[in-house]
N, C-alpha and C positions, 0 to 999 in steps of 0.2 A: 520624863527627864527634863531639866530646867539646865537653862545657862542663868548664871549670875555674873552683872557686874558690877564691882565698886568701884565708884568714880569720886573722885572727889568734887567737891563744887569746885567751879571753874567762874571764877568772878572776874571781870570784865571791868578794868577801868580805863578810862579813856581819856589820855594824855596828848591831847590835839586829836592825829590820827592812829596811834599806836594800840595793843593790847598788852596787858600784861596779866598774868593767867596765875592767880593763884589756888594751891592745893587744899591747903589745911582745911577743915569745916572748924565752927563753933560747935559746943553741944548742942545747942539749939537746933543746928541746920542737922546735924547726922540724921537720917532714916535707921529705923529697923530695917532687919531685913524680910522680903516680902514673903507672906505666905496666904497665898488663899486658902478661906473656907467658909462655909457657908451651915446653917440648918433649915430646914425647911419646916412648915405647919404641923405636916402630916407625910407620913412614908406610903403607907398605904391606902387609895380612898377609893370611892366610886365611880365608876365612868360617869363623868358629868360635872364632878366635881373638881372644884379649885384649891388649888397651894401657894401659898404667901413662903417667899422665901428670904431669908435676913442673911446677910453678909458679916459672917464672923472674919473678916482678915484680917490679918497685921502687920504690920512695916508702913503706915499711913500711905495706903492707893491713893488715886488720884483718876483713876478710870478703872471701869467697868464693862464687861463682857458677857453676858448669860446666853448661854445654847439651850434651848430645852425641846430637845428630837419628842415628837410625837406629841408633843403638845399642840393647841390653837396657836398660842401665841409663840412662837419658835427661838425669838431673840428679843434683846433688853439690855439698855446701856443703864438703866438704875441701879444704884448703888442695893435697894431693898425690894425686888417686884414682886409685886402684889396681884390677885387674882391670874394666875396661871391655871389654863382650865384644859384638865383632860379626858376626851370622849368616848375612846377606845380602850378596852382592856389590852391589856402587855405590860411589862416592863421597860420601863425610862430611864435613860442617862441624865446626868444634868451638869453641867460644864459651866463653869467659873474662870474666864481669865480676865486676872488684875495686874494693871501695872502702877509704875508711878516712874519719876524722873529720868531713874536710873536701872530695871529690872521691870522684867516679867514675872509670871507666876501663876499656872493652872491648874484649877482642882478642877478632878474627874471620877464622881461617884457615879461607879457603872449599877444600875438595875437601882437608882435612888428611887424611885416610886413607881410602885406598883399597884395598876389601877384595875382594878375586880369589872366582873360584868357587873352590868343594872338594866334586869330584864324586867325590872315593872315597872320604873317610872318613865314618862317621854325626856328624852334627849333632844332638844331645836338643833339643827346646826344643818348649815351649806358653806357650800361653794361657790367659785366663780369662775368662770372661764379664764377671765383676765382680769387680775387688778389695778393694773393702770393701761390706760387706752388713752388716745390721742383724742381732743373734743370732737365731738362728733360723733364715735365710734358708740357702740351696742355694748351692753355684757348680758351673757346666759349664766342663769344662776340654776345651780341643780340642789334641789333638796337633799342632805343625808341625815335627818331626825328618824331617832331611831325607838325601837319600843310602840311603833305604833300598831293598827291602823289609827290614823287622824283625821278625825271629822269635822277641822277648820284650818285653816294656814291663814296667817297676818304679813303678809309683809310691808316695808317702808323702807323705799329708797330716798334716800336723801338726797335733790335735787337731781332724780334721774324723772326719767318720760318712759310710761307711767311713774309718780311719785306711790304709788302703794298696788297692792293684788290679793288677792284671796284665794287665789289655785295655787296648788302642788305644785305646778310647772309655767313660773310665770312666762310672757312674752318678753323678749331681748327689750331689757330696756338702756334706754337711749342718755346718756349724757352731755350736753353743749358750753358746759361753763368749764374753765380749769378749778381746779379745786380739790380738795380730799372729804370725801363723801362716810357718813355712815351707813348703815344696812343693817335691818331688822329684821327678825323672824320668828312671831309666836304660832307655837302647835298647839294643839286641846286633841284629845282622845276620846273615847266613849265616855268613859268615865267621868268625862267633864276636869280632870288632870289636863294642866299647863306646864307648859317651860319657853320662854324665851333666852333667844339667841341676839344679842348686838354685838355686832362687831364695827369701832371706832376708827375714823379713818382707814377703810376699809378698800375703798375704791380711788387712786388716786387718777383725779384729769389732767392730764399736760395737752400746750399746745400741738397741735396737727402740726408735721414736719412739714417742711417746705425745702427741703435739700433731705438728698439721702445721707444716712447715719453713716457714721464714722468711727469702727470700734476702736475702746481703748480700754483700760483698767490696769488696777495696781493690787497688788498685798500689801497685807502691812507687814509680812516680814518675810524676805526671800533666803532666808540661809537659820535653820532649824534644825536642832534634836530630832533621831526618831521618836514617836510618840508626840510630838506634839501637833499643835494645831494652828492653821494660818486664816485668815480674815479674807476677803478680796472684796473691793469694792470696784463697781460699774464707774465709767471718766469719759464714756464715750459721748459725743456730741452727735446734736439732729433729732435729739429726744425720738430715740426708739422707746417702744414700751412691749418687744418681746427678747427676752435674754437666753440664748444658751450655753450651758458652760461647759468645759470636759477639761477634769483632773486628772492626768496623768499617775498615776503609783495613790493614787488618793483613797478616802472612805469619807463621803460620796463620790463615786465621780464625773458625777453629770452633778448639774443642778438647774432651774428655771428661774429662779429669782435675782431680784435685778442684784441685790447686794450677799453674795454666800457669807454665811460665817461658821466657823469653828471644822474647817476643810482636814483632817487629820490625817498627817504621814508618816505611818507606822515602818518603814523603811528606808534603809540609807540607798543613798541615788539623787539623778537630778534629771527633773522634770518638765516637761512641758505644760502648760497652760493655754485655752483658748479659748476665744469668745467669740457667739457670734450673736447680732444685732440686728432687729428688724425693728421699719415701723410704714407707716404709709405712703413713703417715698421710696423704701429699698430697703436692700439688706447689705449687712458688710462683715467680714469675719479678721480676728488677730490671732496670729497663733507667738507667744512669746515662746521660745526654744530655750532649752535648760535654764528656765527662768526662778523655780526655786532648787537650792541645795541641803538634802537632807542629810546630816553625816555626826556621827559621834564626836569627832575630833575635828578643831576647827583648819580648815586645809589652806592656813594663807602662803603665799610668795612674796609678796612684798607687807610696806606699810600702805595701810590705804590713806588717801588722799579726800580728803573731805567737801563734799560740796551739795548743793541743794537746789533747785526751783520752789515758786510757790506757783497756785494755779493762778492769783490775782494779788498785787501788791498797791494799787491804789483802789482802795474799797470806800462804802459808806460803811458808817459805826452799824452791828447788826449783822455782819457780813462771816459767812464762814469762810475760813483757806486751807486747799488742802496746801501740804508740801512734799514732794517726790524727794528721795537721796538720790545722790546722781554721783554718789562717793567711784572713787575706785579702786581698785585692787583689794576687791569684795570682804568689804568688813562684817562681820559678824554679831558686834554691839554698839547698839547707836543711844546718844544721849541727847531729845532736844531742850533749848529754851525758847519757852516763846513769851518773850515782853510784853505785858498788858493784852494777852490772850489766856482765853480758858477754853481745856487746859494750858497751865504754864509748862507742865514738860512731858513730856513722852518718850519712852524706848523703846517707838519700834522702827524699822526700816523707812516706813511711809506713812504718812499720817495721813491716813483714807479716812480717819471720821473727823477732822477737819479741825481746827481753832476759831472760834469766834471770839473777833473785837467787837468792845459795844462802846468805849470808850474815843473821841478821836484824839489822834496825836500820830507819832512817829517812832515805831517801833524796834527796836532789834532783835534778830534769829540768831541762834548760834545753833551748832552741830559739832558734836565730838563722837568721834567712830573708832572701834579698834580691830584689832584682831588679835592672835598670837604672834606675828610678828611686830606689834609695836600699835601706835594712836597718832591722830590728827582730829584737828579743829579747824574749822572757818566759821568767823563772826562778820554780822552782815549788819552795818549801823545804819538806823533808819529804814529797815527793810521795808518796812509795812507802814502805809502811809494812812490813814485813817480819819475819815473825816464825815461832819454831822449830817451833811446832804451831799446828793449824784453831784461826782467831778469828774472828767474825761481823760483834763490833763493839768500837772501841775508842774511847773516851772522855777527852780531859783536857782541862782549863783552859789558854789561853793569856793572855799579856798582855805587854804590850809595858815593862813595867817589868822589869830587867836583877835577873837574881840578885844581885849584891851590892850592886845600891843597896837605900838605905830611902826610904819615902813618908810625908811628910808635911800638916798643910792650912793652908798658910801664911797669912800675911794682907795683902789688895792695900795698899798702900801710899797713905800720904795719905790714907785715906778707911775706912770701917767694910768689915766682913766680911771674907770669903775667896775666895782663887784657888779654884774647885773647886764654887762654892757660893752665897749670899747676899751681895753687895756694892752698892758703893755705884756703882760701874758697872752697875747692874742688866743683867748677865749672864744671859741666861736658859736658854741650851741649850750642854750642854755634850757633847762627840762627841767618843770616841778612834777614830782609821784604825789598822784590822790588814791589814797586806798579806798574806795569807794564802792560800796553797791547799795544807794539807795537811789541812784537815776539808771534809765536802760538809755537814752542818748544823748549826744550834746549839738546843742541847738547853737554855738559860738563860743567866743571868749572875749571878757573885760580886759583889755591890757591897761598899765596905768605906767604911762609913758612916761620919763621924767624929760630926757633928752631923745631930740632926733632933728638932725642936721645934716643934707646931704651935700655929699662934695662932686658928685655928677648929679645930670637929670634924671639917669636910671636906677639909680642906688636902690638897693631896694632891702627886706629884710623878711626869711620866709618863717612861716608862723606851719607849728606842728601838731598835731595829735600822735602819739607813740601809745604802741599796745602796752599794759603796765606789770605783764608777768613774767616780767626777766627783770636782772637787775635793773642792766641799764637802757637808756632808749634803743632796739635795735626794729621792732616793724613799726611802719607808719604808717599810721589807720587815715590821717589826712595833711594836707599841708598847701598852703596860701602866702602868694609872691605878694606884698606889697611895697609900694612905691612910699620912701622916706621921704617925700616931697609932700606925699598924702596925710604923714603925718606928724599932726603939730604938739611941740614939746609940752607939757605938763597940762598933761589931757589924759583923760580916760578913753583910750580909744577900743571902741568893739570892732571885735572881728566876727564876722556874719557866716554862717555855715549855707551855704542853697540848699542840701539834702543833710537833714538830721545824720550824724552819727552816730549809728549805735552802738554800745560797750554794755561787756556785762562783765563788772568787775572792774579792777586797779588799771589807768590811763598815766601817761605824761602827758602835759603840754606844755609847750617851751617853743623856744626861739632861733634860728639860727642866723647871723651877721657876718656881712663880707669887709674885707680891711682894707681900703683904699688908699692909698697911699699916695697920691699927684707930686707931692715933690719929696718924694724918698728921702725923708726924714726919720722914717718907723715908727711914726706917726700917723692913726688911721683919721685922714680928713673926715670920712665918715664919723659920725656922733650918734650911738645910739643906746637908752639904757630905759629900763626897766627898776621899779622903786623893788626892794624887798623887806623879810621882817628884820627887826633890830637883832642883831646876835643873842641867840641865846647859849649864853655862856653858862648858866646854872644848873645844877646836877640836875639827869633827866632831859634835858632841854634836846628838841630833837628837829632834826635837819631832813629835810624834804626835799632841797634841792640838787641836783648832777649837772656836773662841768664838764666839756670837753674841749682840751686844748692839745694840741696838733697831733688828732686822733684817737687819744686816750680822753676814757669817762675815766672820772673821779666825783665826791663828795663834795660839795663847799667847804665842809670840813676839810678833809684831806688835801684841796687845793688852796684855798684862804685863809684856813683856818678859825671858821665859824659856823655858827650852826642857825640855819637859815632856810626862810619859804620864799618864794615868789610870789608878787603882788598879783599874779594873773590869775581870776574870778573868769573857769569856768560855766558857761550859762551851761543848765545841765534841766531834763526831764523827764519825768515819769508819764505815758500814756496810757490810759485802761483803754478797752474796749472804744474805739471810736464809734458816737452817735449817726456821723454818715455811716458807718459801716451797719452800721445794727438798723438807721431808718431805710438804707436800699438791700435788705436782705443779703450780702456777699458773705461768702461761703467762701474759705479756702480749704481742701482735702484733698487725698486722707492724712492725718498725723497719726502717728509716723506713715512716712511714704516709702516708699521702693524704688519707682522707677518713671510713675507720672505722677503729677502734680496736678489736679484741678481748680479751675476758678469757677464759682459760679456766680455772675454779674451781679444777679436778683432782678428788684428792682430799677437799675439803671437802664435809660435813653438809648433805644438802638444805638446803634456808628459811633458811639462816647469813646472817646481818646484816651487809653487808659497804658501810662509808663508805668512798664513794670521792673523791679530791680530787685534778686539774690543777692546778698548779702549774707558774706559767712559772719561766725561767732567774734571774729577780730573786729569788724564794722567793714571788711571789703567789701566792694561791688563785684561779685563774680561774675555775674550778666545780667543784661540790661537790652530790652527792646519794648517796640510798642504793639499793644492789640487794643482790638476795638469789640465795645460791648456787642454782645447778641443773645439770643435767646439759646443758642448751642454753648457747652462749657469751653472755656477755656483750657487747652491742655498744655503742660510744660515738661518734656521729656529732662526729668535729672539724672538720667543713669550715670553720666560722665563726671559725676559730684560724690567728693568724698562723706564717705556718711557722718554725720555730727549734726548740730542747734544751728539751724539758719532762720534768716528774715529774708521773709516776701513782703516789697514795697512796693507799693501801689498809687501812684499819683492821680488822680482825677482832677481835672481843674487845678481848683485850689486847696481841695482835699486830699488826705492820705491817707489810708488805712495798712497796716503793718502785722503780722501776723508771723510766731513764732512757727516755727516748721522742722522737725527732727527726721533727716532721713537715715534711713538703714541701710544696710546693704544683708 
């Protein structure tokens, strides 16, 4: 059983900061609609023998899927795979899921091939204990060649200790490099009859943990049809290299490999998930509670509300990204795009097998999600930042004044002073909306000061950040008292943040001004304005700035009668991965958390003076105190924290390392 959904292209144009969404397609752009199918070389062959399978679909895919239970090779993202080799008699399934932009679609031929004994000729083939092991570790390989007795064995590991052997039962051999290894194996019989066995990339090496693992993992789609089948991919950190898994209501429902695919849930219900993770530092277990929804009929209550993560947004070109949905009020078809990434679109819930950019530049994601009660989109401009070599952090000024207009600080009409500033509307707080998610915090802001003249020594004017998902400005993520004395008229004057702000999503920043008055005139001795853009009065033309005058917001529009940005050039940044963090080993675990929080130092200096600061998803500072490096972890009881996306800030010196942190409850 399949869901289908038509969606229409949702194209994206971008008038300053706005979207505007339109439906219609061209002929050109329409899809078929999807349907897998596939033929294969051969239905029936010999134990030992191989099967080339070709991808009959149509509705133009754009990804690929293959399951093939009881084969060597078990799974395959090519579109055509070739040599599929099976050793065992029985009958085999073989599984087909295709998607593309907008739809899925799974062919399931049950008993597709059927593989005969082969009692004369040798069969080569083993196993391995373990195929991926941390450097250093051992793997025992056990022969299963079959058809014999064998009166020779060849083997050749590929950059393991021994590199080759001649016995039946070689000794653990030893790996020391990271890498993905091949492994050889030819038999001979009396008869002087050969078969070798190679198996490519067969052994993979990662580094030896140094902190214990941290499970996590995703599907790529939590809300399915009985009958169908879900993907999960391994997200956990600490590079574990032993996995176990347990399917709830499934077929399998265990599994040991690091990435399950084609998990089938042949009943309606909703289910449990869990993993658990081991490597040479520990072990650690998640269990996700009704984490997929199997049901005939789609069971929504509201509209869902559209939203996403990626795993990394400032990458080198080469770089894969996964992206989790983080929608809510549990949508059931999801649509992505991803700008100058392949693939460009996907429909499934999570994109476990990732995007690669190879390109650098500045990317946009969008997401459109629906259910039965209705759809949502969020478009994220600039998401993905991409570029030709390792960058840490990248920094610039945005603002929502257009390269070819000019800014000016005009004056309200009928009455003293200025749009921007000091009037006889006593204007008091002035707030531009950046719809924004291609920075996580702001490091300051440019103001471009046209007037400021103070009529005491303390006058002063407080400069704001407001959270930007409400209309109007109502929480303030930060705000800064300067003295009008400090500063001087027709100047760019910056204002300097000490602790980064983080935001994730649409901000205000603006201004508030007090009205002095020394010789009660009703006239503010005080002088203060800020330049803006030129009116845009032309169809489309769009307003970005909020007034508030004697406690009511309004528009500039609605108040002045123009349509208008503020001159003030947010400094805004993107940090990847900090290189202090990665050169002194710091650990922060487990994501998600519960109840404690761990740091682990790594490598930093005993007694090292380390500020550390929670900070919810608005950019508050929840708490804040200091501990000092040592060789025991650091522990942080969050039980008293509501669960949601936090930052742990961590100040060393002149250093900072910052790490997302999702707690549960």
């Amino acid at each position: 059983m399949k869901y289908t959904q038509i969606i229409g292209l949702i194209t994206f144009t971008l008038s300053f900061l706005t979207v505007t969404q339109v439906s219609a397609q061209s002929p050109s752009q329409q899809k078929l609609d999807l349907d897998a199918a596939f033929i294969a070389s051969a239905y029936t062959i010999t134990a030992g023998d191989c099967v080339d399978f070709t991808d009959m679909s149509s509705g133009v895919p754009t990804y690929w899927q293959w399951s093939f239970p009881g084969a060597q090779t078990i799974t395959s993202n090519l579109q055509n795979p070739t040599g599929i080799c099976y050793y065992y008699a029985g009958t085999y399934d073989v599984i087909l899921e295709i998607q593309n932009g907008t739809d899925i679609d799974t062919e399931v031929i049950e008993g597709c091939i059927i593989v005969e004994e082969n009692l004369d000729t040798p069969i080569a083939d083993f196993a391995a204990n373990y195929t991926t092991i941390p450097a250093g570790g051992t793997v025992v390989y056990t022969d299963l060649s079959q058809n014999g007795p064998f009166t020779s064995y060849a083997w050749t590991f590929e950059s393991g200790i021994p590199n080759a052997s001649n016995e039946e039962v070689p000794v653990p051999i030893a790996y020391t490099t990271v890498g993905t290894y091949r492994v050889e194996l030819r038999v001979e019989n009396e008869e002087g009859t050969q078969d070798d066995e190679v198996k490519i990339d067969y052994i993979n090496v990662i580094p030896a943990a140094t902190v214990p693992p941290v499970a996590n993992f995703m599907a790529d789609r939590v809300f399915i049809a009985p009958g169908d089948y879900i993907n999960f991919s391994d997200m956990s950190s600490g590079n574990p290299y032993i996995w176990r898994w347990f399917f709830e209501g499934a077929t399998p429902t265990t599994s040991n490999i690091k990435d399950p695919q084609s998990i089938l849930y042949t009943m309606p219900g909703t289910y449990d998930v869990e993993l658990i993770v081991e490597s040479n530092m520990g072990i650690d277990t998640i269990r996700k509670e009704d984490y997929i929804v199997v049901a005939e009929t789609d069971p929504c209550v509201a509209i869902p509300i559209a939203d996403f993560i990626a795993s990394q947004r400032l990458i080198r070109s080469g770089t894969t990204v996964f992206f989790e949905d983080r929608s809510q009020n549990n949508p059931t078809m999801w649509n992505w795009y991803f700008q100058g990434g392949y693939p460009t679109y996907s429909a499934v819930s999570n994109v476990i097998n990732g995007v690669e950019y190879n390109a650098a530049g500045f990317y946009d994601v969008s997401l459109s999600v629906n259910n039965a009660c209705g759809s949502n989109y969020v478009y994220k401009e600039d998401y993905i930042l991409v570029f030709s070599g390792p960058i840490n952090k990248y920094c610039d000024t945005i603002s929502n004044v257009y390269d070819n207009e000019s800014v000016y600080s005009p004056t309200v009409s009928g009455t003293w002073g200025r749009i921007g500033g000091h009037n006889g509307q006593k204007t008091r707080i002035y707030a531009d909306k950046f719809n924004q998610y291609s920075f996580e915090q702001i490091d300051g802001m440019i103001v471009p000061v046209v007037l400021s003249e103070n009529a005491e020594y303390n006058s002063y004017v407080t400069f704001y950040v407001w959270n930007g998902n409400t209309t109007y400005p109502e929480e303030i993520l930060f705000e800064k008292e300067v003295f009008l004395r400090d500063i001087p008229s027709n100047f760019y004057y910056p204002i300097d943040f000490e602790t980064p702000l983080q935001v994730d999503g649409p901000f205000f920043v603006g201004y508030k001004i007090n009205y002095v008055d020394i010789n009660n005139d009703n006239v503010s001795d005080d002088e203060f304005a800020v330049s803006i853009a030129v009116n845009r009065n032309y169809a489309g033309g769009v307003n970005t700035l909020y007034v508030q005058t004697n406690g009511v917001w309004a528009t500039a529009t609605e108040k002045f009668g123009i349509k208008t940005s503020s001159g003030i050039k947010p400094v805004t940044c993107l940090v990847d991965i900090e290189s202090f963090k990665t050169q002194n080993n710091i650990e922060i675990y487990p994501n998600p958390a519960i109840d404690l929080l761990y740091i682990n130092t790594g490598f930093l200096e005993s007694d090292k003076l380390i500020h550390i600061q929670l900070i919810d998803q608005t950019g508050r500072i929840v708490d804040s105190f200091d501990k000092t490096s040592s060789a025991d972890e650091i522990s942080i009881d969050i039980t008293q924290y509501p669960q949601g996306l936090y930052f742990v800030n961590m100040i060393i010196d002149q250093e900072r390392v910052t790490q997302k942190i999702l707690i549960t409850k």
